[in-house]
Structures are given as C-alpha cells and as structure tokens.
C-alpha positions as a printed Julia matrix, in Angstrom:
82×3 Matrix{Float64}:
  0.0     0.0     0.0
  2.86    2.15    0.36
  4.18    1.86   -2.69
  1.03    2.43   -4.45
  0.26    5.51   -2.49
  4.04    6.75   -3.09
  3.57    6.11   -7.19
  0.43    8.2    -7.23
  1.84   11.04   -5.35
  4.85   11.0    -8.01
  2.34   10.82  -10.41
  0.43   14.15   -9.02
  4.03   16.18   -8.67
  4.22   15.99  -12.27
  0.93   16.48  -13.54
  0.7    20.01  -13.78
  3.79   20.6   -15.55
  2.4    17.83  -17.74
 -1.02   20.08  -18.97
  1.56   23.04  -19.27
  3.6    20.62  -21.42
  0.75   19.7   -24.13
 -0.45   22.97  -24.35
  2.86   24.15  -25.71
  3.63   21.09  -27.97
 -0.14   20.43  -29.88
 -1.96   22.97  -31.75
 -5.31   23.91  -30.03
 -7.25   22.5   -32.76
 -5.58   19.06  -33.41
 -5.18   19.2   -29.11
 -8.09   16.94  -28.48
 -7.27   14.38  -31.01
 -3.44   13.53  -30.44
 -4.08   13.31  -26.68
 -6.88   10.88  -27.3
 -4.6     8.63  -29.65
 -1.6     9.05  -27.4
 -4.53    7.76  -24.59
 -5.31    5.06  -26.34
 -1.79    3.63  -28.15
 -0.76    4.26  -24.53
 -3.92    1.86  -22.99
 -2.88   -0.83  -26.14
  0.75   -1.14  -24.65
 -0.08   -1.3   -21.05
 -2.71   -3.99  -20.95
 -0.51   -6.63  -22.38
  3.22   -5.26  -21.03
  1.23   -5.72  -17.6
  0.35   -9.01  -17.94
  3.42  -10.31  -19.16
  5.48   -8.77  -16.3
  2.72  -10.65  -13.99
  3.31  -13.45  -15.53
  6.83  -13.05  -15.48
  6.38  -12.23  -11.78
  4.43  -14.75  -11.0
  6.87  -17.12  -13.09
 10.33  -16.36  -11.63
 10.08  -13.74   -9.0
 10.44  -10.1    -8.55
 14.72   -9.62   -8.94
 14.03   -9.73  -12.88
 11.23   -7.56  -13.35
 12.51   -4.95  -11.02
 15.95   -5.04  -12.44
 14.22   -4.69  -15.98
 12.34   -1.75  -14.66
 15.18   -0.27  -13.23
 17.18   -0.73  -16.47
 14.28    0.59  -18.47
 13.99    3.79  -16.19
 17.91    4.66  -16.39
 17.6     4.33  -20.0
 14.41    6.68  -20.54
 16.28    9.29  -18.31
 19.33    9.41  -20.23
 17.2    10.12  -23.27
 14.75   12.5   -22.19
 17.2    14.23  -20.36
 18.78   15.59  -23.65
C-alpha cells in the first residue's frame, strides 16, 4: 500500500507541468485528437506489457522484473534528459 500511495503522489508532482507541457507542444485544434490517440496507443501497450510482467512475476520472481524496470527507467532518463 505504500508503494502504491508513493507512485500516485509522483504521479500528481508531475501532472501540472504535464497540462503546461501539451499545451505548448499540440496545436489547439488538433489538441483533443493527439491526446486521445496518445490515450489510447498508450492503454494498447499497457494492458498486455502488464500481464506479461505478472506473468513473469508470477513465473520467476520479482529480482528480474525490477531489475528490468530499473534498467528501463535509467535508460528513458538518459534520453529525455537531452
């Protein structure tokens, strides 16, 4: 329960920079429909990444996917950091 209630407060710190964000990067009148795709794509790769990392969970432990999200999360800083 911790950890769940620690993700979502990370997930509020950044939320307001992330409206600021899109306002800035899509035009107002395209706005609506490259959020909703990005919604959706983002819904289509979530569903199934989550349950294969259950099932790899549930399969072998936690030490692999943690390390793989730990790997993952090193790599998207160094690129978004540029």
């Amino acid at each position: 329960m911790t950890v769940a209630l620690f993700f979502h407060l990370l997930m509020g710190v950044q939320a307001p920079a992330y409206a600021s964000l899109i306002t800035r990067l899509y035009p107002p009148e395209h706005r609506g429909k490259l959020m909703g795709n990005a919604r959706v794509l983002m819904g289509l790769l979530m569903i199934p990444t989550a349950f294969a990392i259950g099932s790899w969970t549930d399969a072998s432990g936690p030490t692999g996917p943690l390390l793989f999200a730990a790997a993952t999360g090193i790599i998207s800083i160094l690129v978004f950091s540029r």
